[in-house]
PATOR-45957 format. One line per field, with one value per residue: x, y, z of N, C-alpha, C in turn; residue number from 1; residue in three letters. Coordinates in Angstrom, 2 decimals. Atoms other than C-alpha are relative to their C-alpha. Layout:
<sekols>
n.px	X|...
n.py	Y|...
n.pz	Z|...
ca.px	X|...
ca.py	Y|...
ca.pz	Z|...
c.px	X|...
c.py	Y|...
c.pz	Z|...
seq	NUM|...
type	ALA|...
</sekols>
This chain:
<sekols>
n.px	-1.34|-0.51|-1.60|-0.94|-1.32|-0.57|-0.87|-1.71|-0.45|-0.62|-1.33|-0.84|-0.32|-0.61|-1.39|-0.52|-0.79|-0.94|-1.11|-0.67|-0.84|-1.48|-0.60|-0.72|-0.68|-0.64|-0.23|-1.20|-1.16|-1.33|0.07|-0.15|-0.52|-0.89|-1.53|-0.41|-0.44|-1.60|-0.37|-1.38|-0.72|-0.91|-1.36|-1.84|-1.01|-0.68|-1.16|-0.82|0.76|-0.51|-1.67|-0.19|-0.84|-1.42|-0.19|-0.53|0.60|0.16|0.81|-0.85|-0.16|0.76|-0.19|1.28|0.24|-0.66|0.33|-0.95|0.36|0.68|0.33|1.27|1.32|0.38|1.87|0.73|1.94|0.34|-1.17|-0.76|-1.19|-0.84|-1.01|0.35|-0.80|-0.99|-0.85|-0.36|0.19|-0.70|0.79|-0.07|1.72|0.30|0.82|-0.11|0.49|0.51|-0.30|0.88|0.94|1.13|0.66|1.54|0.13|0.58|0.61|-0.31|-1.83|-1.33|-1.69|-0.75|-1.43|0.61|-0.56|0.39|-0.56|1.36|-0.08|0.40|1.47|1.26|-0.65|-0.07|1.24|0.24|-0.77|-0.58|0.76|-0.48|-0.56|-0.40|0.18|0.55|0.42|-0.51|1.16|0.61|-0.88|0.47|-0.25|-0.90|-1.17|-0.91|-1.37|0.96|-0.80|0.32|-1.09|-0.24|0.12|-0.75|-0.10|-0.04|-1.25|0.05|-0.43|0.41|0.65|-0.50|0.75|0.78|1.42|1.58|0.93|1.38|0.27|1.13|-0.36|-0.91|-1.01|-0.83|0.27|-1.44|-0.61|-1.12|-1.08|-0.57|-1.05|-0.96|-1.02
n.py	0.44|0.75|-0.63|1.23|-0.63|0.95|0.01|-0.07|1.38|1.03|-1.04|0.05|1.13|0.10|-0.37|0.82|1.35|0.56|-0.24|1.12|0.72|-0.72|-0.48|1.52|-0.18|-0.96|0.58|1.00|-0.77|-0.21|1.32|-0.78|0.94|0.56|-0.37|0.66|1.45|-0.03|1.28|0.60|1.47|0.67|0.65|-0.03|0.02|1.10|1.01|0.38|1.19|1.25|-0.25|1.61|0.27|-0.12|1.09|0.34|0.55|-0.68|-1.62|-0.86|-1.64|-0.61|-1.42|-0.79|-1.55|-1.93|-0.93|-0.55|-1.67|-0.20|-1.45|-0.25|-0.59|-1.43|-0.22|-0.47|-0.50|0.19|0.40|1.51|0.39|1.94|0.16|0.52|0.99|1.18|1.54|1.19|1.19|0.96|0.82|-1.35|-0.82|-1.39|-0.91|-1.78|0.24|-0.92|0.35|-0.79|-0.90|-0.73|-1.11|0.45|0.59|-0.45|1.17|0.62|-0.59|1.08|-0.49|-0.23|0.21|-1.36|-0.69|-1.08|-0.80|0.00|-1.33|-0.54|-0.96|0.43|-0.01|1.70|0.96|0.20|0.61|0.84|0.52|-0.86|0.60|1.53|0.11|1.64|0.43|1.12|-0.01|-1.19|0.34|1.05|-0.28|-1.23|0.34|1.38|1.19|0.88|0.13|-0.01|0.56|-0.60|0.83|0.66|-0.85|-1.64|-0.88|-0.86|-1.04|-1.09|-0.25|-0.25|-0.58|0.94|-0.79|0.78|-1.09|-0.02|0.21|-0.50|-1.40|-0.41|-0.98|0.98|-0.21|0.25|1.13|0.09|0.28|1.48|-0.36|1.24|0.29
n.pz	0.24|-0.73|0.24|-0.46|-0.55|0.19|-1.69|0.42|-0.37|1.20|-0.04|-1.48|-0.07|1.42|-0.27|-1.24|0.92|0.53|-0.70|-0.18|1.02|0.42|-0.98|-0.21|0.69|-0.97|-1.05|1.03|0.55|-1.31|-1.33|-1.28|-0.93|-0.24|-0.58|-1.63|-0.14|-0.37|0.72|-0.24|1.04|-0.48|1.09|-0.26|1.34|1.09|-0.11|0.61|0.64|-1.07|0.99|0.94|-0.69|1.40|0.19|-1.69|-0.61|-1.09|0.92|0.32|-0.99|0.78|-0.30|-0.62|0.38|-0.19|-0.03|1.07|0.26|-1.20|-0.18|-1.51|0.39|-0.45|-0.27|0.86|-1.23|-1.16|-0.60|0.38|-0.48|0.39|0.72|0.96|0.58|0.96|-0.75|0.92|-0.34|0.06|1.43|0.96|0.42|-1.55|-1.14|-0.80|-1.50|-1.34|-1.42|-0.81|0.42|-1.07|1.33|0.09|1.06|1.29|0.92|0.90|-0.05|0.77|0.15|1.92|-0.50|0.94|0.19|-0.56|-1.23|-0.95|-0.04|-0.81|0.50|1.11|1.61|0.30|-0.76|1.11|0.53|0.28|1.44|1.01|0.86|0.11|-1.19|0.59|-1.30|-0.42|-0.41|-1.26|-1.00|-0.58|-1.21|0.15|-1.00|0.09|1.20|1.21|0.81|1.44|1.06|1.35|0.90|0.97|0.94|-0.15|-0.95|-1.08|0.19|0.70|-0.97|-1.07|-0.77|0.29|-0.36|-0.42|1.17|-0.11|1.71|0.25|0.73|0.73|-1.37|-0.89|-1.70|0.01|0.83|-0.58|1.05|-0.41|0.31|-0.21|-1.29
ca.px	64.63|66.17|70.22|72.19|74.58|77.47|79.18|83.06|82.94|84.14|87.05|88.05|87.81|89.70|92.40|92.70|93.64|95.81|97.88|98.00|99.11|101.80|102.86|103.11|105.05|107.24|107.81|109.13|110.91|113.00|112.21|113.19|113.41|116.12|118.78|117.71|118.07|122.07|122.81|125.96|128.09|130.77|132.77|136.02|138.86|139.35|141.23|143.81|142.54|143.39|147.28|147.50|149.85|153.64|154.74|156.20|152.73|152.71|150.73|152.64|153.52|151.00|151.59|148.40|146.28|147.71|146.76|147.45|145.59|143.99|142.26|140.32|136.68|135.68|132.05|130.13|126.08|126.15|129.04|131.00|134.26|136.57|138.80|138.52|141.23|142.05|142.94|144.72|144.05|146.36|144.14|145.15|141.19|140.39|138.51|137.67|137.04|135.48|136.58|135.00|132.71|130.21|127.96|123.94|121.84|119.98|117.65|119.40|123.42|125.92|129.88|131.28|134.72|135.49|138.20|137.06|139.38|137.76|137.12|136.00|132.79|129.71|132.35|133.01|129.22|128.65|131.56|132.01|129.29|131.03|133.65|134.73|132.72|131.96|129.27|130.34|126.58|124.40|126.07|125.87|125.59|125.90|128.50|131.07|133.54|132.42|133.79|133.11|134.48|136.18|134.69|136.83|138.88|138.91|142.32|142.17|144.84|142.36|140.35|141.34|138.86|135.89|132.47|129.18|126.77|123.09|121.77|118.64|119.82|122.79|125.34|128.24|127.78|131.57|134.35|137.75|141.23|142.58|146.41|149.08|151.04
ca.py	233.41|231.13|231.59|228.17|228.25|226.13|224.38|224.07|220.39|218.95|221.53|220.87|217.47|217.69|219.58|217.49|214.29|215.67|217.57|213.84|212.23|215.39|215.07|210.79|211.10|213.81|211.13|208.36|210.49|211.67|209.08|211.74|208.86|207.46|209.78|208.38|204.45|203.39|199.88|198.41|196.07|194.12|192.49|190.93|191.68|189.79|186.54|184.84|181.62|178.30|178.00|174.76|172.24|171.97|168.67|168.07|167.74|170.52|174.17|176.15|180.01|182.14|185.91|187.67|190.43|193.79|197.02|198.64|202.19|204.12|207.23|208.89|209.83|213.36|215.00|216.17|216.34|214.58|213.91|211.16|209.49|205.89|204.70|203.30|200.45|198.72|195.03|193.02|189.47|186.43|184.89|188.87|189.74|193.31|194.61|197.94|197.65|200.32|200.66|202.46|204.06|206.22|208.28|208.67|206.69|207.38|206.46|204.34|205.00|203.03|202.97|203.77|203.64|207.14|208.81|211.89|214.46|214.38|218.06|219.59|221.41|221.62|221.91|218.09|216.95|216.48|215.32|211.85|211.16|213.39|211.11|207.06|205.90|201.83|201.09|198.49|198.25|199.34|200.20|197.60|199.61|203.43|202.45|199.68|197.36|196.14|194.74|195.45|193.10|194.76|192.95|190.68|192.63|196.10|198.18|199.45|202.02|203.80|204.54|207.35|208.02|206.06|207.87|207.03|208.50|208.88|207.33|209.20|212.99|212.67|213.57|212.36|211.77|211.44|210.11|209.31|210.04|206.47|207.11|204.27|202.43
ca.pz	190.84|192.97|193.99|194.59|196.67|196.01|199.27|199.46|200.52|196.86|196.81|200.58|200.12|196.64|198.08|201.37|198.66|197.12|199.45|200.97|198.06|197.71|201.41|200.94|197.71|199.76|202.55|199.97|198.39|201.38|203.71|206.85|209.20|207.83|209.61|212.83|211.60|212.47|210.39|211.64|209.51|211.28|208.12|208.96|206.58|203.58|204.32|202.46|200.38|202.19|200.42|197.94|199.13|197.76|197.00|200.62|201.39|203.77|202.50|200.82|202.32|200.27|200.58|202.90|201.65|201.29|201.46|197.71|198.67|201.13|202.22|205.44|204.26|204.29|205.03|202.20|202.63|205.49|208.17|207.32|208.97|208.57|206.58|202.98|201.54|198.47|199.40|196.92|197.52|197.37|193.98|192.51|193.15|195.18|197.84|198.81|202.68|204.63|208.13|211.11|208.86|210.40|208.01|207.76|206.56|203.65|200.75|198.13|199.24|197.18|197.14|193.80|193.51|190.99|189.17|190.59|192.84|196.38|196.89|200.30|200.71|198.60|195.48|196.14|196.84|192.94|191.25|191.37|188.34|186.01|185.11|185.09|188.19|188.77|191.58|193.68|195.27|197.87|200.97|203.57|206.60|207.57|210.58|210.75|208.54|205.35|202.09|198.62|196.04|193.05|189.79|187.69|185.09|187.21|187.73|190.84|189.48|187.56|190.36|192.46|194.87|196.75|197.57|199.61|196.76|197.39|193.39|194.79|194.55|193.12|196.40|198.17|201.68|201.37|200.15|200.50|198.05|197.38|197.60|196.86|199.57
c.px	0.61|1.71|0.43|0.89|0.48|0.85|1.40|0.25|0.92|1.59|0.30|0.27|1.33|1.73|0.93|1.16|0.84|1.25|0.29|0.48|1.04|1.03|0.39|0.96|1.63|1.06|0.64|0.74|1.46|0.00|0.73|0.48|0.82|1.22|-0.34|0.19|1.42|-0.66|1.39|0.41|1.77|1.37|1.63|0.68|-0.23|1.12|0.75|-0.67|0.77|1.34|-0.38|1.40|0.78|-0.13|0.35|-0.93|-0.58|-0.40|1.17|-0.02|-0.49|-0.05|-1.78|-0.61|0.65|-0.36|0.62|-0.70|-0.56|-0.31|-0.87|-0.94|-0.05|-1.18|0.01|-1.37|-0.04|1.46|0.27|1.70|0.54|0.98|-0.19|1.34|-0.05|0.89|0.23|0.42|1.22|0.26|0.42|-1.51|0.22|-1.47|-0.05|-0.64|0.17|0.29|-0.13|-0.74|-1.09|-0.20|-1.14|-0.34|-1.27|-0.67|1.00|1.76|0.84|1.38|0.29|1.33|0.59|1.66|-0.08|1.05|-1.00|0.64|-1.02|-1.03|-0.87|0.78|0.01|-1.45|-0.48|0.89|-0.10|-1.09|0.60|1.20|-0.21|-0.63|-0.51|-0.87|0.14|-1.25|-0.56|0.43|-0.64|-1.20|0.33|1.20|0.56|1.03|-0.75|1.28|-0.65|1.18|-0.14|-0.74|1.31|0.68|0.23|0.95|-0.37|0.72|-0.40|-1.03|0.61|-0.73|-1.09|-1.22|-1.29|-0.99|-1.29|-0.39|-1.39|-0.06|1.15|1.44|0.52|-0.11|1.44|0.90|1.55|1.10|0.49|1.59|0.86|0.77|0.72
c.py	-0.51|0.06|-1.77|0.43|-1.49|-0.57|-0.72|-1.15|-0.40|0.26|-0.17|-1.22|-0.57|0.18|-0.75|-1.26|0.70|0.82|-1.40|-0.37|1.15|-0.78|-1.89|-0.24|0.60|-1.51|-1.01|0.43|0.33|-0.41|0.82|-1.40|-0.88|0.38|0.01|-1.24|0.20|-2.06|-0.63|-0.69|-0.08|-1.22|-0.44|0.46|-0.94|-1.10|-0.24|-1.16|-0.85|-0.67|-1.78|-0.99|-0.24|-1.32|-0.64|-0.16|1.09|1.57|0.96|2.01|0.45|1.82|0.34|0.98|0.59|0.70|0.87|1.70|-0.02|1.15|0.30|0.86|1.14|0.26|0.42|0.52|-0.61|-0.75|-1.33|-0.45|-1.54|0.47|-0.64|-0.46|-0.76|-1.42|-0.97|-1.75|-1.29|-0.50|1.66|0.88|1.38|-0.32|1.16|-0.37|1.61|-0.28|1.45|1.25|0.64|1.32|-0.04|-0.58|0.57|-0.67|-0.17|0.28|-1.45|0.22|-0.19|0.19|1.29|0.17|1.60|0.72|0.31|1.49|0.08|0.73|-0.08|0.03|-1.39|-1.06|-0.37|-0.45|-1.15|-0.55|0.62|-1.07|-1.89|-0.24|-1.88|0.08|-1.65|-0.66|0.89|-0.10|-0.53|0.49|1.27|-0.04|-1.30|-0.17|-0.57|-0.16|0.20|-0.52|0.75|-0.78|-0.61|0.66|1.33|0.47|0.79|1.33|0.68|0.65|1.19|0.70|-0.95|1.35|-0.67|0.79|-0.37|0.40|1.14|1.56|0.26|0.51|-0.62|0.77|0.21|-1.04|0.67|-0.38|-1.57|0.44|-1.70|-0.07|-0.52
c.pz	1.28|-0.15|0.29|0.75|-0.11|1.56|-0.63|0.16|-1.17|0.04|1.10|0.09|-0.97|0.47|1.08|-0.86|-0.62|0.37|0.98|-0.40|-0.21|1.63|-0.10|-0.99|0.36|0.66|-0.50|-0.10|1.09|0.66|1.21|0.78|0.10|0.59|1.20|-0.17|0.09|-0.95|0.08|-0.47|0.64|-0.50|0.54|-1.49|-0.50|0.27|-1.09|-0.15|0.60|-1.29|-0.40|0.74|-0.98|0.38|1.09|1.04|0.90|-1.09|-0.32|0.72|-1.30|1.06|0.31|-0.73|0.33|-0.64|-1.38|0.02|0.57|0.28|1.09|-1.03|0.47|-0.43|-1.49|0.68|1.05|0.65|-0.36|0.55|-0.14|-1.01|-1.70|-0.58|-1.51|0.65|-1.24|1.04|-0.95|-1.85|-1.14|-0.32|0.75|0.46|0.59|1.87|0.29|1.27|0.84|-0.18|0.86|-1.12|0.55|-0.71|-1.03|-1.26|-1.56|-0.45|-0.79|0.06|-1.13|0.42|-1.60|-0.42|0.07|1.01|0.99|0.68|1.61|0.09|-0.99|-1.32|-0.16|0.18|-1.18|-1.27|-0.83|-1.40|-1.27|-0.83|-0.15|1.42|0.12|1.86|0.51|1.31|0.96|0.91|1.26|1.53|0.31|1.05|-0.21|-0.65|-0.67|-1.14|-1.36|-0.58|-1.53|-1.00|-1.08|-0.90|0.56|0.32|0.74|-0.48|-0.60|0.57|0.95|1.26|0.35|0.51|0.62|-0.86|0.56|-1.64|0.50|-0.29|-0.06|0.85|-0.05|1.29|0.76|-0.31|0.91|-1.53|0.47|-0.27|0.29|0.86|-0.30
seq	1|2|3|4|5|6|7|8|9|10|11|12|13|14|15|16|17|18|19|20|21|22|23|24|25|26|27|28|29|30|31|32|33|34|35|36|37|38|39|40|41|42|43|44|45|46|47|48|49|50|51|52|53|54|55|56|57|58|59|60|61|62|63|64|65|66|67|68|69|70|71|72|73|74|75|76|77|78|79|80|81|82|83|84|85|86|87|88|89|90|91|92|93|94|95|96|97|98|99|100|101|102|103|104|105|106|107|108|109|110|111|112|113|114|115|116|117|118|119|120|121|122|123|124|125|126|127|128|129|130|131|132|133|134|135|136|137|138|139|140|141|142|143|144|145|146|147|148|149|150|151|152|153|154|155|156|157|158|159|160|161|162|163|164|165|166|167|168|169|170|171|172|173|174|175|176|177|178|179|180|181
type	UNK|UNK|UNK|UNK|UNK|UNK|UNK|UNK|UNK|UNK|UNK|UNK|UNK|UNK|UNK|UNK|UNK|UNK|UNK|UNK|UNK|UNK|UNK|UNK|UNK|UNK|UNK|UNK|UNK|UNK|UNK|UNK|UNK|UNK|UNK|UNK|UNK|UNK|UNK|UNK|UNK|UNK|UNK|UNK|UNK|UNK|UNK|UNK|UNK|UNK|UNK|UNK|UNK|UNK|UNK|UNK|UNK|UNK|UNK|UNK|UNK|UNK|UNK|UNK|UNK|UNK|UNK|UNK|UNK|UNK|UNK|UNK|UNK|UNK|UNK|UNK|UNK|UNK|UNK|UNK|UNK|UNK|UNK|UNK|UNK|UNK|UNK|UNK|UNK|UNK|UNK|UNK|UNK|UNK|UNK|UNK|UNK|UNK|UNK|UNK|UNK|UNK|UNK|UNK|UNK|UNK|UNK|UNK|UNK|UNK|UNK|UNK|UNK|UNK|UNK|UNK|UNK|UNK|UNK|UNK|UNK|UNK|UNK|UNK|UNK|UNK|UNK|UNK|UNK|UNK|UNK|UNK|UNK|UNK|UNK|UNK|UNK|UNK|UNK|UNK|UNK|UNK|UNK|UNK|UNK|UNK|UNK|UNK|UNK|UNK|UNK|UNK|UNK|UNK|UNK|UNK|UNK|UNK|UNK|UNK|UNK|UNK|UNK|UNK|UNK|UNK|UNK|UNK|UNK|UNK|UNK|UNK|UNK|UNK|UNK|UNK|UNK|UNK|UNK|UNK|UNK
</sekols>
């Protein structure tokens, strides 16, 4: 009688693949190295549309953007600071402008613009999906000035809050109450 002996190669090799494929899956997934990239976005404000001319030939005086709401960002999962605006435009369009944002960056961050109360501490890091939320895309930049245009049709006044959400687990990186001016 003869014994076999079995060798562990298949099984060491077996396990090697597919604790790779766990640990590259992993590495998508949370992409780690994105909270050392910085992405700066340098947006001017929203101008005023080049004014029609009155009959005298000469451009008529067309009222500037202004500021119809506003709030300082507060941390959530990850520190977050700036300012966040509502800009009603000349034509009656908006803009939410970000200003001297400074957050991390992160995989797949968007600004939504929420009827959500912006709550402090891990109570506020899950919120803003719960109710009325409109994403206004992916965000440009984790530092800087940027603009997101409202869409066509949207009351700003039913909005009261904006958020940097991460669509990938569900967070806010922070947000900011929009309060009327």
């Amino acid at each position: 009688m003869s014994t076999k002996k079995r060798g562990k190669g298949p099984v060491v090799a077996g396990a090697a693949v597919a604790a790779t494929a766990v640990l590259g899956a992993g590495l998508y997934w949370f992409q780690p190295w994105r909270l050392w990239e910085d992405d700066t976005v340098r947006e001017a404000p929203p101008a005023a549309a080049a004014s029609p001319a009155s009959p005298t030939g000469r451009p008529a005086a067309a009222a500037g953007p202004r500021t119809v709401a506003e709030g300082a960002l507060i941390s959530h999962e990850h520190a977050t600071t700036g300012t966040a605006k509502v800009i009603r435009l000349p034509d009656g369009s908006h803009t939410l402008r970000l200003e001297g944002l400074d957050t991390s960056s992160g995989p797949d961050l968007r600004v939504w613009i929420t009827d959500a109360p912006v709550k402090e501490g891990v109570a506020g890091w899950r919120v803003f999906d719960d109710g009325k939320h409109l994403s206004l895309g992916k965000l440009k930049g984790n530092k800087g000035d940027q603009n997101y245009a409202l869409p066509a049709g949207v009351n700003p006044a039913e909005y009261s809050s904006v958020t940097i959400w991460c669509d990938r687990f569900d967070v806010s990186f922070g947000a900011a109450p929009l309060t009327a001016v």
